[in-house]
ZAMAR-428297 format. One line per field, with one value per residue: residue in one letter; x, y, z of N, C-alpha, C in turn; residue number from 1. Coordinates in nm, 2 decimals, padded with zeros to 4 digits. Example, Ala and Ser with C-alpha at 12.3 -4.5 7.8 and 13.67 -1.06 7.14 Angstrom:
# residues 2
resn = (a	s) $
nxx = (01.32	01.28) $
nyy = (-00.57	-00.22) $
nzz = (00.78	00.71) $
caxx = (01.23	01.37) $
cayy = (-00.45	-00.11) $
cazz = (00.78	00.71) $
cxx = (01.32	01.29) $
cyy = (-00.33	00.00) $
czz = (00.78	00.79) $
resi = (1	2) $
# end
This chain:
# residues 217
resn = (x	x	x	x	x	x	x	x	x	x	x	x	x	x	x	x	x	x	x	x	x	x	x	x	x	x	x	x	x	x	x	x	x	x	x	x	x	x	x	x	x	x	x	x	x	x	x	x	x	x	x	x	x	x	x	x	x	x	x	x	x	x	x	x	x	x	x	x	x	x	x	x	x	x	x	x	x	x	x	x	x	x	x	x	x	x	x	x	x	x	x	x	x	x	x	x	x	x	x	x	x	x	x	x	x	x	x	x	x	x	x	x	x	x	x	x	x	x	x	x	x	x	x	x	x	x	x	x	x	x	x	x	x	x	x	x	x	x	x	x	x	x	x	x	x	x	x	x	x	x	x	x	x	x	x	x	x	x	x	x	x	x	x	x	x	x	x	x	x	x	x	x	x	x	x	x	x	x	x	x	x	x	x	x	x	x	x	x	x	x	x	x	x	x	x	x	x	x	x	x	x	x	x	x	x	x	x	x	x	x	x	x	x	x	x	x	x) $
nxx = (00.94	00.82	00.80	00.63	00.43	00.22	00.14	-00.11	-00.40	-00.71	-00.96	-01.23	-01.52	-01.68	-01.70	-01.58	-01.48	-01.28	-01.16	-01.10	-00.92	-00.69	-00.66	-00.50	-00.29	-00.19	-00.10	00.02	00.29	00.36	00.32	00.13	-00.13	-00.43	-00.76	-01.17	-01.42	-01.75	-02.05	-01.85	-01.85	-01.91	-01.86	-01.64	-01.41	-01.31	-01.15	-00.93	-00.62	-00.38	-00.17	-00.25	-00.36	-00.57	-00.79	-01.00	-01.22	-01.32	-01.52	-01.81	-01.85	-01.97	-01.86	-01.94	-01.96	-01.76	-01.67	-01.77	-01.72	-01.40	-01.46	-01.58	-01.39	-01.11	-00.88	-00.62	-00.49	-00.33	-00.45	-00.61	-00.76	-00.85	-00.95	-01.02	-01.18	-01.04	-00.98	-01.19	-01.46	-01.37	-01.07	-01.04	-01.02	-00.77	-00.67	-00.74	-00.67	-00.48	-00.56	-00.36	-00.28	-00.39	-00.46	-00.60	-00.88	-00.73	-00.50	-00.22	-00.19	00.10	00.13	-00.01	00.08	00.30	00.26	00.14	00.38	00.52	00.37	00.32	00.57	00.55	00.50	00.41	00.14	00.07	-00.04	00.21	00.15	-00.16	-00.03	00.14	-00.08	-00.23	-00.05	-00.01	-00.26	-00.28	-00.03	00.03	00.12	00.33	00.21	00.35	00.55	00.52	00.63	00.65	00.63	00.85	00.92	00.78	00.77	00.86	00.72	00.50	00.42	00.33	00.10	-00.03	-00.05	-00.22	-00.44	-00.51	-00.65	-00.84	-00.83	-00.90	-00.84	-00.72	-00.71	-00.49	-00.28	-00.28	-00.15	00.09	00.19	00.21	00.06	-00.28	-00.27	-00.02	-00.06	-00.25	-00.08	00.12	-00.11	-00.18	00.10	00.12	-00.04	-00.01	00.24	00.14	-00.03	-00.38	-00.70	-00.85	-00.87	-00.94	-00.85	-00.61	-00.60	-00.68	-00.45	-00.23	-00.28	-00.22	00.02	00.21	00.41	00.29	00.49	00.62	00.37	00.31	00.54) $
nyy = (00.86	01.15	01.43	01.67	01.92	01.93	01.64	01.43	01.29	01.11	00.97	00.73	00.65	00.63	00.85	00.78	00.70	00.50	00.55	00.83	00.85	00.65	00.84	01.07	00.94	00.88	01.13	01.26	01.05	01.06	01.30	01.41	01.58	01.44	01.37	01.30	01.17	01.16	01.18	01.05	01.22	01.21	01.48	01.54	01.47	01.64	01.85	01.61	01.59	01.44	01.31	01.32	01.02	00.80	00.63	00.38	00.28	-00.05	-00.16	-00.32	-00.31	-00.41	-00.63	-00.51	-00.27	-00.19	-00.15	00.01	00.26	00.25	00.32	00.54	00.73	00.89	00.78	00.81	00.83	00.66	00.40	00.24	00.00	-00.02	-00.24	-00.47	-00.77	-01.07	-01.31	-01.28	-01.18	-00.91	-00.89	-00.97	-00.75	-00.68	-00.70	-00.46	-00.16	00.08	00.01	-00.02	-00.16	-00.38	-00.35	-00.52	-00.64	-00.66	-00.52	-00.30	00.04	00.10	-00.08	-00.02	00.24	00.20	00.11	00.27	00.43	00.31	00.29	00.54	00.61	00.45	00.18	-00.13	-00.29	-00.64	-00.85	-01.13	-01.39	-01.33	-01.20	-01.46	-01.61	-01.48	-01.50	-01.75	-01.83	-01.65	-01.66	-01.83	-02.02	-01.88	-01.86	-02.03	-01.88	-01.85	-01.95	-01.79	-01.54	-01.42	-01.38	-01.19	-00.87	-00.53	-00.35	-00.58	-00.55	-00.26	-00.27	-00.47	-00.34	-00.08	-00.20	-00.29	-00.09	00.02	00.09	00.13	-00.03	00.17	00.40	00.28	00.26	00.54	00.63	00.54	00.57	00.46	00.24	00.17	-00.12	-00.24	-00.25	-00.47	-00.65	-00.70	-00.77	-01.05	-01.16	-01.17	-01.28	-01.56	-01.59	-01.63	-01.77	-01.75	-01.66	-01.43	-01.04	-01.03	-01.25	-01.21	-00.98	-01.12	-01.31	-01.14	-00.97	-01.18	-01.30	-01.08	-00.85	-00.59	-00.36	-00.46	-00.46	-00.17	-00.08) $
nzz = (02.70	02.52	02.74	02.68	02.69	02.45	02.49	02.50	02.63	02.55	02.74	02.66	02.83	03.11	03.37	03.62	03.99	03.95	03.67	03.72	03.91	03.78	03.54	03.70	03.83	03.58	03.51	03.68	03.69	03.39	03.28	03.14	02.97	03.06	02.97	03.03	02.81	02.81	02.77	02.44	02.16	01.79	01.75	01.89	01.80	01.65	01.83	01.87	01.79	01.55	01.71	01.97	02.21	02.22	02.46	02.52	02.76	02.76	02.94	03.00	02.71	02.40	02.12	01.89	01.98	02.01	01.79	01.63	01.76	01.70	01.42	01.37	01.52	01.46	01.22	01.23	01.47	01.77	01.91	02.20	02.46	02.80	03.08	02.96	02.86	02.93	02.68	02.55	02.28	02.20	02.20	01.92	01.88	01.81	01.53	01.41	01.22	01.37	01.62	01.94	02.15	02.43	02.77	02.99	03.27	03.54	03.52	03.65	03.80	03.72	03.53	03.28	03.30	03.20	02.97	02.80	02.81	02.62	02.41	02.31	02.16	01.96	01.97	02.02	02.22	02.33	02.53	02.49	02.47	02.32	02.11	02.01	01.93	01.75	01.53	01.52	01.42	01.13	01.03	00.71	00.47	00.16	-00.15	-00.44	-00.64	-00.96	-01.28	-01.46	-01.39	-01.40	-01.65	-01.79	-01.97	-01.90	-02.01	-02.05	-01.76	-01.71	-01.88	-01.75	-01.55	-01.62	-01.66	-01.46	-01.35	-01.49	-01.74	-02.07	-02.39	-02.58	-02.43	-02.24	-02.49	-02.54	-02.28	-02.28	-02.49	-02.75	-03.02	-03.08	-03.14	-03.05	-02.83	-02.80	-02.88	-02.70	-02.50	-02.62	-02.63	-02.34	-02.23	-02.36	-02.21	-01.91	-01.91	-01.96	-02.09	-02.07	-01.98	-01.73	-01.60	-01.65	-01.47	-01.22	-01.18	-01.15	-00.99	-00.73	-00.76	-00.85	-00.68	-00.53	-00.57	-00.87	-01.00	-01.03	-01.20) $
caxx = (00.83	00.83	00.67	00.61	00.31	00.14	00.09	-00.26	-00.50	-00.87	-01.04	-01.36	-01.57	-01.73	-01.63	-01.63	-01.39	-01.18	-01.13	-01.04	-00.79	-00.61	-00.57	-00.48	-00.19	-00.11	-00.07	00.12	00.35	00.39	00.36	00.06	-00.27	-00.53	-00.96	-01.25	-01.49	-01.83	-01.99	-01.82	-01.93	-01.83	-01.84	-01.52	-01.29	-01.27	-01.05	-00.85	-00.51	-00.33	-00.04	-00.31	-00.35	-00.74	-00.79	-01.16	-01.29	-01.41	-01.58	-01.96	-01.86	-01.96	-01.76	-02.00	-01.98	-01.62	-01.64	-01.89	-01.65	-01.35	-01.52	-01.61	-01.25	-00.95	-00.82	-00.46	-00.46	-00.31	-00.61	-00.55	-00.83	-00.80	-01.04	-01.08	-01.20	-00.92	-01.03	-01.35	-01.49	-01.31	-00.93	-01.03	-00.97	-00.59	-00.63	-00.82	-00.55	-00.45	-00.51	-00.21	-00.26	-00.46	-00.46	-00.68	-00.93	-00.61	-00.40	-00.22	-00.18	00.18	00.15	-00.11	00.20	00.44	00.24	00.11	00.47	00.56	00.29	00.36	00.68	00.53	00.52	00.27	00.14	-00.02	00.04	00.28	00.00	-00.25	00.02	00.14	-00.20	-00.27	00.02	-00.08	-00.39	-00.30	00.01	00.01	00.26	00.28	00.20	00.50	00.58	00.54	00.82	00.59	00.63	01.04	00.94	00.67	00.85	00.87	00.65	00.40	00.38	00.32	-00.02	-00.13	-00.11	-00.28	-00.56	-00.62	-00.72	-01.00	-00.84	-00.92	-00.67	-00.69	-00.62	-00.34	-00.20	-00.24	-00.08	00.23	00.26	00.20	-00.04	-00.32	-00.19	00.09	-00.09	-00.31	00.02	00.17	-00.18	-00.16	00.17	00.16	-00.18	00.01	00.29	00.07	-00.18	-00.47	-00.76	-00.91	-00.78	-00.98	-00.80	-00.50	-00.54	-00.64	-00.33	-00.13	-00.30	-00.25	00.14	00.31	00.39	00.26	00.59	00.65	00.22	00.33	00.63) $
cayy = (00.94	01.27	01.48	01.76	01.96	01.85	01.47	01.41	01.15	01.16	00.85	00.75	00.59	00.72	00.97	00.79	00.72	00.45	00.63	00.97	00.78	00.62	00.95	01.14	00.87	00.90	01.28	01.28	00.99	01.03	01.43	01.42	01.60	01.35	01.46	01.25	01.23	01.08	01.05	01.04	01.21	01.22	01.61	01.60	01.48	01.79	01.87	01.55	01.61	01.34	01.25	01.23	00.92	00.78	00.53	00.33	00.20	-00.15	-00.20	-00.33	-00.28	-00.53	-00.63	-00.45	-00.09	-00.08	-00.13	00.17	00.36	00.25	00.36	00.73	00.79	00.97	00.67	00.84	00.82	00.56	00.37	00.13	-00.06	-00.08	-00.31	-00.55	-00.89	-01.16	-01.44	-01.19	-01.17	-00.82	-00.94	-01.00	-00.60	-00.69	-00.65	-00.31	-00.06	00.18	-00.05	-00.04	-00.20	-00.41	-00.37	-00.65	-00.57	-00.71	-00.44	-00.25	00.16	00.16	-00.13	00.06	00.37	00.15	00.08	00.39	00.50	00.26	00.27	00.66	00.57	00.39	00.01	-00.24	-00.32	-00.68	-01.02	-01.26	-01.52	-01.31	-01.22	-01.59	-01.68	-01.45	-01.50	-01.94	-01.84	-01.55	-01.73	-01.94	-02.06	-01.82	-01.89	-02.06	-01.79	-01.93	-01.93	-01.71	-01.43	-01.37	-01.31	-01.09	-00.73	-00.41	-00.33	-00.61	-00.50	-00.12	-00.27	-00.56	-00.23	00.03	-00.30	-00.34	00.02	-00.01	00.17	00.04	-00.07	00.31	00.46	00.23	00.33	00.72	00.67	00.46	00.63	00.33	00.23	00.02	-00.26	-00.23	-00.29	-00.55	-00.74	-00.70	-00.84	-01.13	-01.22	-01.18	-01.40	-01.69	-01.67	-01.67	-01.91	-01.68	-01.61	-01.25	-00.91	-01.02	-01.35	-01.15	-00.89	-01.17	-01.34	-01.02	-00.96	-01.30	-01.29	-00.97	-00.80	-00.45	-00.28	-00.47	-00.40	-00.02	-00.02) $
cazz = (02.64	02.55	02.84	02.63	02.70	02.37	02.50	02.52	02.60	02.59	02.77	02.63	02.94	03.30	03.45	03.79	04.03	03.87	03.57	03.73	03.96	03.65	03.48	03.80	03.81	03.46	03.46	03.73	03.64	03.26	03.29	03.02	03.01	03.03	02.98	03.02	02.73	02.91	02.65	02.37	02.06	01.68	01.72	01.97	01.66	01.62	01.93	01.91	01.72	01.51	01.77	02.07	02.26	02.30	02.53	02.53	02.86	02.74	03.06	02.93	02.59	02.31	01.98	01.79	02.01	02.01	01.64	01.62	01.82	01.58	01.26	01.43	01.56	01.39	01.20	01.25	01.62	01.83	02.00	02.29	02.52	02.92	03.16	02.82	02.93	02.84	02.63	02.47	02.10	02.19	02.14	01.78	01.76	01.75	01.39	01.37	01.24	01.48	01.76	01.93	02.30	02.55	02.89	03.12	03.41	03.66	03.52	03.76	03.70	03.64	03.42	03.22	03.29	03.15	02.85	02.75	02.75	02.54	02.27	02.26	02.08	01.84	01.98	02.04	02.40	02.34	02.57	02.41	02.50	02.22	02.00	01.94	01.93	01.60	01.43	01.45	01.31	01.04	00.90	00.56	00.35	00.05	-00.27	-00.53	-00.73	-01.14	-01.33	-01.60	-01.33	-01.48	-01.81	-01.80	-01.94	-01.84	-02.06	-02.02	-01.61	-01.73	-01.93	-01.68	-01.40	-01.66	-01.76	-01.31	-01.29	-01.54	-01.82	-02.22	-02.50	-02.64	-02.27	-02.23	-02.58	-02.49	-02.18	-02.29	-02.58	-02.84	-03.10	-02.95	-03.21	-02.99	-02.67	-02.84	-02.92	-02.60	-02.40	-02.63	-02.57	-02.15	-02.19	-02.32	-02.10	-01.76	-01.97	-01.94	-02.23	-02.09	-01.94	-01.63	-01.53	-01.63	-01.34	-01.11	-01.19	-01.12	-00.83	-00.66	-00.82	-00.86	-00.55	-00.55	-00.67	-00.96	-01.05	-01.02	-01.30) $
cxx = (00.86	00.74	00.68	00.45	00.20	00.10	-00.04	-00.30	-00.62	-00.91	-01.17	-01.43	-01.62	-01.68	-01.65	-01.52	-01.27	-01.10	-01.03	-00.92	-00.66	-00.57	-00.50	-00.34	-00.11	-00.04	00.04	00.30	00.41	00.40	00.26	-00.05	-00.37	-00.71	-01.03	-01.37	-01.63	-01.95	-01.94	-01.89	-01.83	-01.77	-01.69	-01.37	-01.24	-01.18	-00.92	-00.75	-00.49	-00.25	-00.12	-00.35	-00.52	-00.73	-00.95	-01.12	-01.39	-01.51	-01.72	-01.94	-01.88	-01.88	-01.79	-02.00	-01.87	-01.59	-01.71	-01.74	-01.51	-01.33	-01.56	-01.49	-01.16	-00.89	-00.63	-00.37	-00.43	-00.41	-00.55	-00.69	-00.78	-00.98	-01.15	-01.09	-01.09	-01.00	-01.16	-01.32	-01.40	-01.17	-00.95	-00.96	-00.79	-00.58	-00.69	-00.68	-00.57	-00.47	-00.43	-00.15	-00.37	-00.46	-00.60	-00.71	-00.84	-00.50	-00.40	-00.21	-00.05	00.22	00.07	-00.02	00.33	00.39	00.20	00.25	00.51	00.50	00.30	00.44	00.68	00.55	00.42	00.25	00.08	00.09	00.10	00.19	-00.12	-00.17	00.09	-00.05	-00.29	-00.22	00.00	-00.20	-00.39	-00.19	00.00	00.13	00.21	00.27	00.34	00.45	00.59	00.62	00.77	00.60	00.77	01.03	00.85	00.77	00.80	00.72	00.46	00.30	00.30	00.09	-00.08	-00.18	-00.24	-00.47	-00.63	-00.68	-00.78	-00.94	-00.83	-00.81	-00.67	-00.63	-00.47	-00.23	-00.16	-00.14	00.10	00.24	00.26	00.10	-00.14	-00.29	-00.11	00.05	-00.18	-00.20	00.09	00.03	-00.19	-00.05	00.20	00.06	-00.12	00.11	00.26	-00.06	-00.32	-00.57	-00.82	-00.82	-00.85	-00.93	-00.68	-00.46	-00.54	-00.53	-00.22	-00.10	-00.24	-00.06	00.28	00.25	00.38	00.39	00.59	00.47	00.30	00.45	00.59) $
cyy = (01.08	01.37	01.63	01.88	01.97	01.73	01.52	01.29	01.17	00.97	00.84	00.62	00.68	00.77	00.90	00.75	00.65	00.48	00.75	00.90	00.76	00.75	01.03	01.08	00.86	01.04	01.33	01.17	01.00	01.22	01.45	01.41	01.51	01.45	01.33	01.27	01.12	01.18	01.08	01.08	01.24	01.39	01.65	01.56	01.57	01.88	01.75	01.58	01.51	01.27	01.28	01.09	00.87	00.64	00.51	00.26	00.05	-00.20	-00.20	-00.32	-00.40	-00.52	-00.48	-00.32	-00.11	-00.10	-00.01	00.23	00.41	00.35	00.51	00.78	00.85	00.79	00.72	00.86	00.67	00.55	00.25	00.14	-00.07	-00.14	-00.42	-00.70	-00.98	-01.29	-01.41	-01.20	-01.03	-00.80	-00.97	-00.79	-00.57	-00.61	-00.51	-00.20	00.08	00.16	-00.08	-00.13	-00.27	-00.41	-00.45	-00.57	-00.57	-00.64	-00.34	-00.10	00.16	00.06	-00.05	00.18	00.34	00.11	00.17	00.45	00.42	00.26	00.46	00.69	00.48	00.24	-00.01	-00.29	-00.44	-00.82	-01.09	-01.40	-01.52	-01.34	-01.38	-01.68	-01.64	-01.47	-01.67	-01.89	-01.79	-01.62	-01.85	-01.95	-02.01	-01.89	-01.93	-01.97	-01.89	-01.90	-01.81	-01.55	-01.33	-01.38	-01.24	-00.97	-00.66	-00.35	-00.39	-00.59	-00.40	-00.16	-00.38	-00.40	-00.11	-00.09	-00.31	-00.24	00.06	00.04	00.09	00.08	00.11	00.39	00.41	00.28	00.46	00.74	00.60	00.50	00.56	00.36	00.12	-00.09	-00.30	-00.33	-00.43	-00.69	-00.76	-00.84	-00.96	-01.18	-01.24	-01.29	-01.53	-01.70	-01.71	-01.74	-01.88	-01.68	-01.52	-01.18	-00.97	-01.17	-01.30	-01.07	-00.97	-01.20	-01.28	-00.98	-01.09	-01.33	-01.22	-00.90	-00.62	-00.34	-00.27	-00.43	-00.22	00.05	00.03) $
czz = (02.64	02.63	02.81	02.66	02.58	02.37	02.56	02.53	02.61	02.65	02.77	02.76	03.03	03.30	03.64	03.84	04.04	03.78	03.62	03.81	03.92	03.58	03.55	03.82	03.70	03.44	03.57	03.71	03.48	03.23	03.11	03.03	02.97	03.05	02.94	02.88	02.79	02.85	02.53	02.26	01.91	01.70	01.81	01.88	01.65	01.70	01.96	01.75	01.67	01.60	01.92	02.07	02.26	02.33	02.56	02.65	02.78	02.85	03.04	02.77	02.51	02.18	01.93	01.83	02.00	01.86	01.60	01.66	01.70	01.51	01.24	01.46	01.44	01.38	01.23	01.39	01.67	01.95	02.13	02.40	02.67	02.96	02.99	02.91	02.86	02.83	02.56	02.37	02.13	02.18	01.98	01.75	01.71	01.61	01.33	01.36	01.30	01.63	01.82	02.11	02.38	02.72	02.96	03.21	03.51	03.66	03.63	03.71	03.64	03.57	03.27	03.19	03.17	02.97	02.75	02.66	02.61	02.38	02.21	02.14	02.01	01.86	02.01	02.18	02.37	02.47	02.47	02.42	02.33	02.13	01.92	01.90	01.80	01.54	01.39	01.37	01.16	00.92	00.79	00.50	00.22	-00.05	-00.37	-00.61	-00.88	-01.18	-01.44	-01.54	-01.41	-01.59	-01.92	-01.82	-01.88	-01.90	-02.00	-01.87	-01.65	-01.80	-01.85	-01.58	-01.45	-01.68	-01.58	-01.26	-01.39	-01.68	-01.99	-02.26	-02.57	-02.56	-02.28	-02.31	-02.54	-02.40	-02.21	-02.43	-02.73	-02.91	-03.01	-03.07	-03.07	-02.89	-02.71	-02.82	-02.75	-02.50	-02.44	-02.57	-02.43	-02.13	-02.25	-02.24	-01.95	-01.82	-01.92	-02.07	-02.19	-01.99	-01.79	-01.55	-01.54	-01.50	-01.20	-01.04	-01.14	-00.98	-00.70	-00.66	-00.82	-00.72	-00.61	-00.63	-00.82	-01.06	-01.09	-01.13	-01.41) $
resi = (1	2	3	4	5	6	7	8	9	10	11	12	13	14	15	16	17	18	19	20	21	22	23	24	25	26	27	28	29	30	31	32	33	34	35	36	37	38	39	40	41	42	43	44	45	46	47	48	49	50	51	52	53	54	55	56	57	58	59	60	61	62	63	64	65	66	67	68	69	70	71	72	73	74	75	76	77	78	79	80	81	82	83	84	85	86	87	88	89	90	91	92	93	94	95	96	97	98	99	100	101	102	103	104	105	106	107	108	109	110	111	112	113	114	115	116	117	118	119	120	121	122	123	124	125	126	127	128	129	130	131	132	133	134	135	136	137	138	139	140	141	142	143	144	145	146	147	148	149	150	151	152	153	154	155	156	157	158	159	160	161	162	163	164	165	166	167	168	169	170	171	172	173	174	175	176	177	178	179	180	181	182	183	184	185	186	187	188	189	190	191	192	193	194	195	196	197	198	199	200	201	202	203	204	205	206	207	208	209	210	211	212	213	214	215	216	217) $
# end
């Protein structure tokens, strides 16, 4: 970890003597200024940097407050959970981006030391218990790619991508330079080869099909 005198953490919870213990342990161990925020308000955004640390006290917290809390924070901060109940509606926040860690009420401090450091540097603190336990649920077997996908041109990409960001057959022309004949001719021919009859089964199509690059040519 870098023990820079820029590492920060703010811990949103009590101020009582669990809490102060834990950061009093952190600051001397990790060599990184920790502050209580007790209570928490939108208006202290405003003193948290992008590359500080915030750590929620889940302790009493329900789904629905640490989704509040969330939705108020610096989405560009790495967020991480101690004294989380294991096996709570509150493991669902895995998927909340910028959540980056759980620590359990059974956690010890220098596990909690050891994780901090680690999520500083940009990794993931979760149990191998959780994480296989999202990834059974989250993965799917992708979609078979159509064979109509490899013979869509360059072209035809350039007008399904200009047709999913709302823009009409005159727009499209303007912007590619064409006649709208042109583009007329082009959206028939892409609608029979992905066997489509409007621009709006077309972008589904696109969407559901072409992987974001190829949308963007």
């Amino acid at each position: 970890m870098d023990n820079t005198p820029s590492q920060h953490l703010w811990l949103l919870g009590q101020k009582n003597i669990q809490n102060s213990l834990l950061l009093g342990f952190l600051q001397q161990h990790l060599t990184i200024d920790c502050k209580i925020l007790d209570p928490y308000l939108p208006t202290d955004n405003q003193r948290i940097l992008d590359h500080h640390l915030l750590c929620i006290d889940a302790t009493g917290l329900k789904y629905d407050r640490c989704i509040q809390l969330l939705e108020q924070l610096p989405r560009e901060n790495k967020v991480f959970f101690i004294n989380l109940e294991e096996g709570s509606q509150n493991e669902q926040l895995l998927q909340w981006p910028g959540v980056s860690g759980f620590f359990y009420k059974a956690a010890s401090n220098n596990h909690i030391s050891q994780g901090i450091s680690s999520i500083a540097k940009g990794e993931l603190w979760f149990s191998r218990k959780l994480l296989t336990r999202f990834m059974t649920s989250n993965r799917k077997t992708p979609t078979k790619t159509p064979a109509s996908v490899f013979t869509l041109t360059k072209r035809e990409k350039q007008i399904l991508n200009l047709s999913a960001s709302g823009a009409k057959n005159s727009e499209i022309a303007e912007s590619l330079n064409v006649s709208t004949h042109t583009v007329k001719t082009h959206m028939y021919n892409l609608f029979k080869k992905i066997e489509v009859s409007n621009r709006i089964q077309a972008i589904n199509w696109a969407k559901q099909h072409l992987p974001e690059h190829e949308m963007s040519i």
